[in-house]
C-alpha positions as CSV (number, residue, x, y, z in Angstrom):
1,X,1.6,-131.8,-14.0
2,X,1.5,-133.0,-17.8
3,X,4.0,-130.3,-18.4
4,X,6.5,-131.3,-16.1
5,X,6.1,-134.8,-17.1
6,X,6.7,-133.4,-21.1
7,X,9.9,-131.7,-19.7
8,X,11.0,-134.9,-17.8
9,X,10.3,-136.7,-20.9
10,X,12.7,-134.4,-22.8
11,X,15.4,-135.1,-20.7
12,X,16.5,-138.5,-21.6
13,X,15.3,-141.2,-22.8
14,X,17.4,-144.3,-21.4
15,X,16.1,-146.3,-18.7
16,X,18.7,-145.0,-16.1
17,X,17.3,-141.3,-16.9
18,X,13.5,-142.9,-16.6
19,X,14.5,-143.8,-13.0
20,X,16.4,-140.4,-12.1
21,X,12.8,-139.4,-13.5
22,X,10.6,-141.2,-11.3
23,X,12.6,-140.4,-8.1
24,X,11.8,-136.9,-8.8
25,X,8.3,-137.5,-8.9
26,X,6.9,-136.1,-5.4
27,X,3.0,-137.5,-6.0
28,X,1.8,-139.8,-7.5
29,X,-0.3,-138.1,-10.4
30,X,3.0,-137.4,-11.4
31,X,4.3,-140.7,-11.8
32,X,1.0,-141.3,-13.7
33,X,1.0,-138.5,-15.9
34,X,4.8,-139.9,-16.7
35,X,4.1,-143.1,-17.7
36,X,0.8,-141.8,-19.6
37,X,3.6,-139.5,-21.6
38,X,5.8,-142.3,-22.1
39,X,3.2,-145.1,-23.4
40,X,2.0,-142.6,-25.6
41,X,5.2,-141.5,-27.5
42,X,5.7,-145.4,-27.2
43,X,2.5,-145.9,-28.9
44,X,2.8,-142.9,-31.8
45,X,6.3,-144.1,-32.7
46,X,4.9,-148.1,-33.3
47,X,2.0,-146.3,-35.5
48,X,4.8,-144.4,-37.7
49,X,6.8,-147.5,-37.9
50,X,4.1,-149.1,-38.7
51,X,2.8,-147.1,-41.5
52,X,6.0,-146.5,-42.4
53,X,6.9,-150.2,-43.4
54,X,3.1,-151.0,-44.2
55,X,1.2,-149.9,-47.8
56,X,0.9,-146.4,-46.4
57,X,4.5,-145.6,-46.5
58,X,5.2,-147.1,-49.6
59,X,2.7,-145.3,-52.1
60,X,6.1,-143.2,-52.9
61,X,7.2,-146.4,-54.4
62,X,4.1,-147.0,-56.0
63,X,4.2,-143.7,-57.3
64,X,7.2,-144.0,-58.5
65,X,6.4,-147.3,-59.5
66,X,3.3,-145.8,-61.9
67,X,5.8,-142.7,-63.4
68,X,7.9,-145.8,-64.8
69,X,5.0,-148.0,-66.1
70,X,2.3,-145.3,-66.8
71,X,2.5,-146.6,-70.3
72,X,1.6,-149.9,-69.8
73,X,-2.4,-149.8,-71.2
74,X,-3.3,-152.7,-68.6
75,X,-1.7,-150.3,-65.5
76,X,-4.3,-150.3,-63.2
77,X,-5.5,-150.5,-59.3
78,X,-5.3,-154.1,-59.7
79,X,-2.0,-154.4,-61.5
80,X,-0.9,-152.4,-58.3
81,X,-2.4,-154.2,-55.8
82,X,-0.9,-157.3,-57.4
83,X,2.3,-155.9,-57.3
84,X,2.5,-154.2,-54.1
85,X,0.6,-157.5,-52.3
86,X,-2.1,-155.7,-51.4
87,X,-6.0,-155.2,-51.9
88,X,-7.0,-153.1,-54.5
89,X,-9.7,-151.5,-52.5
90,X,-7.1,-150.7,-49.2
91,X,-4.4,-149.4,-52.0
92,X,-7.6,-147.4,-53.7
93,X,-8.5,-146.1,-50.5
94,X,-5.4,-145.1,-48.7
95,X,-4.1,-143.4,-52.4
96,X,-7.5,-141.7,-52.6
97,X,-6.9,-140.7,-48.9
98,X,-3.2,-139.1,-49.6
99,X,-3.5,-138.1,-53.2
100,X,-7.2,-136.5,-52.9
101,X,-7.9,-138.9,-56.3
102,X,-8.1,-142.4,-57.5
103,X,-5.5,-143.9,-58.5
104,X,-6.8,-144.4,-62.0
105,X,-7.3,-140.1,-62.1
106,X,-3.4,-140.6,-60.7
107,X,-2.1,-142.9,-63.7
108,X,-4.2,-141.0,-66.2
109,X,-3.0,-137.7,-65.0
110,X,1.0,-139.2,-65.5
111,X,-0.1,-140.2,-68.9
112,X,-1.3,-136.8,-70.1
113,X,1.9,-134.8,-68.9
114,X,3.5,-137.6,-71.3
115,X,1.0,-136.9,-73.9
116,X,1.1,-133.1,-73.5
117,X,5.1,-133.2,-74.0
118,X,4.5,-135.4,-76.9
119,X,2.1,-133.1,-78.4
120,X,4.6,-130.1,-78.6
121,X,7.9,-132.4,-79.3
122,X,6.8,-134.4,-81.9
123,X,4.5,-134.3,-85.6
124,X,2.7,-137.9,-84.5
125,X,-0.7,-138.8,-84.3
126,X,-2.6,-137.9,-81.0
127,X,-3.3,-141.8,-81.6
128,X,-0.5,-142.5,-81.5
129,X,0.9,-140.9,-78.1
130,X,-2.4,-141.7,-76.9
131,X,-1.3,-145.7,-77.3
132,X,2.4,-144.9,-76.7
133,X,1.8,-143.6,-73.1
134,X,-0.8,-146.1,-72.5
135,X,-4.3,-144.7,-73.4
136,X,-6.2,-147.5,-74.9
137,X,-7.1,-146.5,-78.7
138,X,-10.0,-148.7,-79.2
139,X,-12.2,-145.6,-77.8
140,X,-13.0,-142.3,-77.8
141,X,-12.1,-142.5,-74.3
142,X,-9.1,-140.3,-74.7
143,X,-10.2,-137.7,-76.9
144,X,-13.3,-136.8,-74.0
145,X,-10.6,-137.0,-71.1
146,X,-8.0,-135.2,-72.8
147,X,-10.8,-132.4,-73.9
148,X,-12.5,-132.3,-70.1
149,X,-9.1,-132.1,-68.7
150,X,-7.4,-129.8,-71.2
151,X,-10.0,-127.8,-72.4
152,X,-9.9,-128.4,-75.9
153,X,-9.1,-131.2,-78.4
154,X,-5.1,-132.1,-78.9
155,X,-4.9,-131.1,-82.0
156,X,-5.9,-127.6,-81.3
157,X,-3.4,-127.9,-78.0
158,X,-0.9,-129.1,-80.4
159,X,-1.4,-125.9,-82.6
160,X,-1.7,-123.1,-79.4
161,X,1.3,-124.7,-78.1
162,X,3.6,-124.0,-80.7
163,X,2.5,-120.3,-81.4
């Protein structure tokens, strides 16, 4: 019966074709199993809309968004959340929730493919393109991420790049 309904479904879609529809029904657990069909693409196309014009179908933006500001030092979930109007902890969850990280592992991860390109192009400081792309200098912080993440420090990724 569901199946028939699907294929009825299929069909069309106006309300004319709904009614051609219905008159073909011959029981009633047909016309059920119809409008059970119907209310539910009904309700799965309001739940994409909705995601689709709420935070959830916007984190391309904010991703996009972050790839333009990543070196911004005071970039973070609550710069976002300002900026998008929305909490920090629903932004934090529904990134961690597409992304698989936080959106501070997200920024910091943008920043390094900066830094790494830096690294090879350039005879700077790591300092330097550490504060450039928006690491804060002030601690060691960057050295121990770059070295957990990279594997070794970035002056010796500086040096293996370039041989």
């Amino acid at each position: 019966v569901t199946q028939n309904a699907d294929s009825l479904l299929r069909e069309e879609t106006d309300v004319n074709g709904l009614l051609r529809k219905l008159s073909r029904c011959g029981k009633a657990r047909e016309v059920d199993a119809l409008f059970e069909n119907l209310f539910t693409r009904f309700y799965n196309q309001q739940q994409e809309t909705a995601e689709k014009s709420g935070v959830a179908g916007r984190l391309d933006t904010i991703k996009d968004y972050v790839a333009s500001h990543y070196a911004d030092s005071n970039l973070t979930l609550k710069t976002l959340g300002d900026e998008f109007g929305v909490s920090p902890n629903y932004l934090g969850r529904l990134f961690k929730k597409d992304m698989g990280m936080s959106v501070q592992e997200y920024i910091n991860e943008v920043r390094l493919k900066h830094v790494l390109l830096e690294l090879k192009e350039t005879e700077d400081s790591a300092k330097d393109i550490a504060e450039r792309n928006g690491f804060i200098s002030a601690s060691n912080y960057f050295y121990t991420y770059f070295k957990k993440k990279v594997g070794v420090t970035p002056q010796m990724y500086r040096e293996r790049s370039r041989e």
